[in-house]
N, C-alpha and C positions, 0 to 999 in steps of 0.2 A: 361893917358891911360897906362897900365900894357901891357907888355910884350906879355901876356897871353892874355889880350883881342883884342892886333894887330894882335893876329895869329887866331885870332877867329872871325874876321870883316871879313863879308860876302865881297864874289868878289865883289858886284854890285859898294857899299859903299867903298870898298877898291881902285878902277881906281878909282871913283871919287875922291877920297882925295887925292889919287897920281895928280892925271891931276889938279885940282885945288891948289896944291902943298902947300897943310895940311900935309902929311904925306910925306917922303922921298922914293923915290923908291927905292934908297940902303938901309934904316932903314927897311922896310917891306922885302925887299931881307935878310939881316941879319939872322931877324926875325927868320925867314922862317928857313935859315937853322940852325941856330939854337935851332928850335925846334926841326928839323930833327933828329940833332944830341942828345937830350934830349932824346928822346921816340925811335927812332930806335934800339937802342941796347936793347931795354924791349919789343919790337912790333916784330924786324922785316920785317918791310913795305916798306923798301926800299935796291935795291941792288946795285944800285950806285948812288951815289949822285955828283953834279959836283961845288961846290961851289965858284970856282976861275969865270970860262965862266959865271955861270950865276950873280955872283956879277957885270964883267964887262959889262954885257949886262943893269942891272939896272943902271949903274954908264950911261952909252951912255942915258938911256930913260931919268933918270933927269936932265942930262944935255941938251936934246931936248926940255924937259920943261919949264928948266928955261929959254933959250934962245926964247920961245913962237912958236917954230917948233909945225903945227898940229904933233901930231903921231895917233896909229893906239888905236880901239876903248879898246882894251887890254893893253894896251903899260905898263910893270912893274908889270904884273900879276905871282906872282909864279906859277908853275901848274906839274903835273907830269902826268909821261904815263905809264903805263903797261908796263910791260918786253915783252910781248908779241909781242905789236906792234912796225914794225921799223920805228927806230929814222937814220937820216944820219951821218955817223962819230961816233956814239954811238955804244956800245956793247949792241946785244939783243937775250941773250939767250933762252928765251919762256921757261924759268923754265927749262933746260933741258942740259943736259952736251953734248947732241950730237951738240948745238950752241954758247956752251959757247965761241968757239973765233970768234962768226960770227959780222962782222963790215958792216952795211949793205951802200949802197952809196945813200941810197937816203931814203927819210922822206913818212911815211904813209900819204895819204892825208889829214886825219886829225890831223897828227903833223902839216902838214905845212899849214895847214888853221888857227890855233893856232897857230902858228909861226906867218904866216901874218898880223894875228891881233892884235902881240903884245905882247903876254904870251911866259912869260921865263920857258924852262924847267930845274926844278933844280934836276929832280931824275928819276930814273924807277923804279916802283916798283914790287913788288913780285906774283907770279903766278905760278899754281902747273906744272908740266911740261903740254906742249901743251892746258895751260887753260883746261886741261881735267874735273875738280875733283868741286864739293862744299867746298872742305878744302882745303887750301892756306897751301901746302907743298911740296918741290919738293927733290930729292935726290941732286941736285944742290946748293940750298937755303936753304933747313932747311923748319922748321915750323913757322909762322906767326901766330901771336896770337891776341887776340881781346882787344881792348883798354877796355871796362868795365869790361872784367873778361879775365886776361890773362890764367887763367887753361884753357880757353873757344878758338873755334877757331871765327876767323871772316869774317869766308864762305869764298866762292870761284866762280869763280878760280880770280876776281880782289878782294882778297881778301887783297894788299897789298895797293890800292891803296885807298879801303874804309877806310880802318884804318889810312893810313896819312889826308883822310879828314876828321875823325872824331875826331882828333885829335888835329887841328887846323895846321899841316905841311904846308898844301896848303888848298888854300881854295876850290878849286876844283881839280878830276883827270876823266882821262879818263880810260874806261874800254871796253872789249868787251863781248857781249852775246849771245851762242848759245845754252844753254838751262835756263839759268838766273843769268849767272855769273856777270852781275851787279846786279839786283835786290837781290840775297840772301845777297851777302854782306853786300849790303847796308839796308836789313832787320837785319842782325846781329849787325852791329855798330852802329844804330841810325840816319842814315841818307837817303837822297831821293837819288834812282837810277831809271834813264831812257832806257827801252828797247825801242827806235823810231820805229817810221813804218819800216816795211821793204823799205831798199831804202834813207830813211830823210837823212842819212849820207851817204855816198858810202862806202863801204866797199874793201877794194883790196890788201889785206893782204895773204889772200889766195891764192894757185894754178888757183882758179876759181871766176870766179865773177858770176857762173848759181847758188849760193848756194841760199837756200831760209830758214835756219834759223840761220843765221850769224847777227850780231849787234855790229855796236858802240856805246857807251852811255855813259851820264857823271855820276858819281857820284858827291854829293854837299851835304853841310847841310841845303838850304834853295830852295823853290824851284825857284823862282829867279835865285840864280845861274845856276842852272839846264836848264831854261830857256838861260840864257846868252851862256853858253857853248853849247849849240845847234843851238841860232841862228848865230852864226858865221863857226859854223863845218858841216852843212847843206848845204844843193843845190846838183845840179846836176853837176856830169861831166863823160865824157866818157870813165873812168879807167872805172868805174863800170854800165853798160850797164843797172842795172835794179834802178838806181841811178833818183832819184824820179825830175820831170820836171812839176809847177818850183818851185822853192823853198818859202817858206811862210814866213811869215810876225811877227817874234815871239815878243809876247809883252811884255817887262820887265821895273816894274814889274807885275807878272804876273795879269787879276782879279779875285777875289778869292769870288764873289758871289753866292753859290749856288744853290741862289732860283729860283725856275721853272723848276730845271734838274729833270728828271725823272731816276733813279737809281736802278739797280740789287744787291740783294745780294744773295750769297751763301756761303758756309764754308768749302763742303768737295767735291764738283765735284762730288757728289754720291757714292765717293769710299775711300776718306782719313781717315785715325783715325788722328784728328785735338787736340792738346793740349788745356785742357780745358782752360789755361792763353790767348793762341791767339784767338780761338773765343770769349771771353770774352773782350778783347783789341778791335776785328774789331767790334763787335758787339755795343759797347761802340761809335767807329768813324762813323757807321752809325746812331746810334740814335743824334751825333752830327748835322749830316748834315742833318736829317732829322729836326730837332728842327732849323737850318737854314734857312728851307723854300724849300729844295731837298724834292721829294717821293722817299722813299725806300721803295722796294717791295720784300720779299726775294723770290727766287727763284730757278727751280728744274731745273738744269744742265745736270745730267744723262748721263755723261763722264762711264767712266769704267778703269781700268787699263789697260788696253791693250795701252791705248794713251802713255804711262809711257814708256811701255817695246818698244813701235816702237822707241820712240824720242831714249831710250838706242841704239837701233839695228841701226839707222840713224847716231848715234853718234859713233859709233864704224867703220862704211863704214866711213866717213867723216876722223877721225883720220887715217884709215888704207892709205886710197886714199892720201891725204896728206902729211904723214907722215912715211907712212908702210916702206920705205924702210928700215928704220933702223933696221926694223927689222931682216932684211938678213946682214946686216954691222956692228950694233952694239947692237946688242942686249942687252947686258950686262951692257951700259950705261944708260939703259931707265928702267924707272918706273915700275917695276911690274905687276900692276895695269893698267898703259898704255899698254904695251906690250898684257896684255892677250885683253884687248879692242878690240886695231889693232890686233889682233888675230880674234876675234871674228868677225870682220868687212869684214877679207879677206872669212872666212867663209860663208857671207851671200850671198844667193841664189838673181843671178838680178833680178827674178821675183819676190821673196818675196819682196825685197826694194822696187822695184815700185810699190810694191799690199800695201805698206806702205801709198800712196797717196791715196787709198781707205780710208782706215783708219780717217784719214786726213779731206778727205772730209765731213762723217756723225760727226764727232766731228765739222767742220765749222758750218755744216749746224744747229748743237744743238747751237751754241753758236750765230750762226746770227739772230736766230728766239729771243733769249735774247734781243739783242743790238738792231732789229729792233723797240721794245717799247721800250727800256733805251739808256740812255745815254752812259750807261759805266758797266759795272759790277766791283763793291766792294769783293775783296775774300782776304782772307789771304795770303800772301808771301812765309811765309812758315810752313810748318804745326809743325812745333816746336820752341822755342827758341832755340838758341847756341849752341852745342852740345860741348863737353870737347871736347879738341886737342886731339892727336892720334888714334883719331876715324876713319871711311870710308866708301863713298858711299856704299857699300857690302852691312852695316847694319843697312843700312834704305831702305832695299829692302824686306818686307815679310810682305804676306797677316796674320792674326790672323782668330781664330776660328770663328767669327761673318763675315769673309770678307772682314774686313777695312783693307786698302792699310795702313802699317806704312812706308812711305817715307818721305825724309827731305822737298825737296823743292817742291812748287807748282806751278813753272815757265817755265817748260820746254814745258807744254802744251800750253804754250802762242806765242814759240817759233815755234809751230807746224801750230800756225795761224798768221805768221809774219807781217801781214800788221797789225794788231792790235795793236797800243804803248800800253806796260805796265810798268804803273809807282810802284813805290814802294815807300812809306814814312811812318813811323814814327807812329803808333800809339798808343803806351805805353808802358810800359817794366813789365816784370816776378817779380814774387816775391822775386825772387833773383838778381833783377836790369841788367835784360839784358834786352835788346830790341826787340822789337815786330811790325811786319812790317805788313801793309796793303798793298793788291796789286789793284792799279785801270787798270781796261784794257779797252780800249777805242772801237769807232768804228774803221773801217778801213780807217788808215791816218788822224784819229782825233788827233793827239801830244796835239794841244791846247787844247782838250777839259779833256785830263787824268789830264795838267798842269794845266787846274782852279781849278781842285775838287780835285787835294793837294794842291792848294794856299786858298783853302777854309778851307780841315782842319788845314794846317799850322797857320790859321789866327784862328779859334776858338780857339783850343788846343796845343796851341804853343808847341815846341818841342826844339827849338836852346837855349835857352838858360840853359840846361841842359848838362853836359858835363861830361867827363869819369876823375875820379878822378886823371890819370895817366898824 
């Protein structure tokens, strides 16, 4: 085995060959950071790395093994987390110089359910300030760039951490989503990203736990992994009051049969100008699972942009309520781009926010009347490939003379119906070898059911063993 394909052995396979002690928990910890330090200075994907703690933490799990100590069902999993989210004893700046010296004292609780379980963390990775942004840049960090095509970015805002999994750094990380900042990235690099139901994970990161489109979610290259990392970081507990009761039953690995599902498709929500390469790629993964033994039936959505410009106006209240102080304290230290946001956010009217939940509602009710006959709705991830680095959100905001929305991502309206999981994996790449993502969205608190119909296409139209030349 090559170097290169220990850094590319799925979690599932990788604890098993540690615990059955095939494989060295210190040789895979090396590994790891070794690749880190290969690809980070050409990515960017991570902003600190800890390689001494987490060496000795794998030297302790092989030593438990060989000595025939059970350990825990992770025990000697590399894995990284978001700069975003706090780590205890770690620096976690959130992309942003107003936190650059903040040391927080205690672990998010899905660090320390990951923790519990046995996964060492060997880095945090990169994130535009406050996860605001589709592009992973922050005035803090710099610009993160996409493992297939470095001129290219590789979304946002966990854009730092998709890139170490597609890369083979870790085999899995963690990210968070409030309008698809796991899924875009993870349409950008090539691999699956999980928005769960509102709730699968607890979220308590936040000033608030009343938020309703907030998400943890993992990034992975396979959806297994994806799987594994959810059913460990899942359940209920009382940090987060809307933290889902009880927790289920995840199967890994996942089953990947299609046939008998009954399935939605659509392309453009009724308003996107969609790149001919991505409807052509998702178009391609539904005729797959149609030919599996799934109905695919395509479908009329009849969204509008307005769903677009509220999730903007929601997201800019959220940043301000959150985070606005800074902008009477420091203004000068924060992003631009953020600043006019929380600008915009202290700006909005409380009756307009709440008449946001109007909005809200006739968008559920168009997409319930969907998922009451299908399983799930099939749509595109994002309505383009890659876009080059020093690009910005700004300029994938304008209607054209016919009325099609040109917007980058198509995730955020998923975020506007958060009990829905939306997966994102993998379903062929551009003419120029970037990646092309489908987005599955389930019913409400269906996880398992978006996770069989990517273990379906993953199993037709394999995708992992294709890898970025870097």
């Amino acid at each position: 085995m090559t170097d290169l394909d220990l850094a590319y052995m799925p979690a599932t396979e990788l604890v098993k060959a540690m615990h059955d002690k095939k494989i060295s928990p210190v040789e895979a910890m090396r590994n790891s950071l070794a690749r880190i330090e290969e690809v980070n200075p050409v990515l960017n994907c991570f902003c600190f790395v800890y390689p001494e703690e987490a060496l000795a933490q794998a030297r302790a799990v092989e030593e438990a093994i060989a000595a025939g100590r059970a350990v825990a069902p992770l025990a000697g999993l590399p894995v990284a987390i978001k700069d975003f989210t706090p780590t205890r004893g770690k620096t976690t700046t959130r992309g942003s110089r107003t936190f650059a010296d903040w040391v927080p004292d205690y672990d998010a609780l899905i660090v320390e359910r990951l923790r519990a379980a046995g996964a060492i963390l060997v880095g945090k990775t990169t994130t535009p300030e406050f996860a605001y942004s589709s592009f992973t840049e922050s005035p803090l960090w710099g610009e993160t760039r996409n493992p297939w095509d470095t001129g290219h970015s590789p979304g946002g805002s966990s854009g730092g951490s998709a890139a170490a999994v597609a890369t083979g750094c870790v085999p899995f990380a963690e990210g968070t989503d409030m309008g698809g900042s796991v899924r875009i990235p993870a349409s950008f690099c090539g691999i699956v990203g999980l928005k769960p139901s509102l709730g699968r994970i607890p979220m308590d990161i936040l000033p608030t736990v009343f938020d309703s489109i907030s998400h943890f979610g993992p990034l992975a290259r396979n959806v297994s992994d994806a799987a594994l990392f959810l059913s460990v970081a899942q359940g209920p507990d009382d940090r987060d009051i809307q933290s889902l009761v009880p927790a289920i039953e995840v199967p890994v690995p996942v089953p990947s049969d299609p046939a008998g599902m009954k399935l939605a498709l659509n392309l453009d929500f009724g308003f996107y100008a969609v790149d001919p390469e991505v409807e052509a790629a998702v178009r391609r993964a539904a005729e797959v699972l149609r030919d599996a033994g799934a109905t695919v039936e395509e479908v009329v959505l009849d969204w509008d942009r307005d769903i677009v410009a509220a999730w903007f106006d929601y997201w800019g209240v959220l940043l301000a309520a959150c985070f606005g102080d800074f902008l009477d304290t420091r203004r000068d230290d924060l992003d631009p781009n953020v600043a006019a946001l929380m600008e915009a956010g202290r700006r909005m009217d409380a009756v307009a926010f709440k008449r946001i939940e109007f909005l809200r509602t006739r968008q559920w009710h168009k997409l319930a009347a969907v998922l009451a006959d299908h399983d799930a709705l099939l749509c595109p991830t994002m309505a383009l490939p890659a876009p080059r680095i020093g690009r910005s959100d700004a300029e994938f905001d304008w209607v054209d003379d016919a009325g099609r929305y040109h917007g980058l991502d198509m995730t955020c309206p998923f975020n506007f119906t958060p009990q829905c999981p939306a997966f994102s994996v993998p379903a062929g790449f551009s003419a120029a070898g970037l990646p092309i993502g489908l987005q599955i969205v389930g019913r409400r608190f269906d996880d398992l059911g978006v996770l069989r119909i990517g273990a379906a296409l993953e199993r037709l139209q394999p995708w992992s063993g294709r890898r970025p030349a870097l």
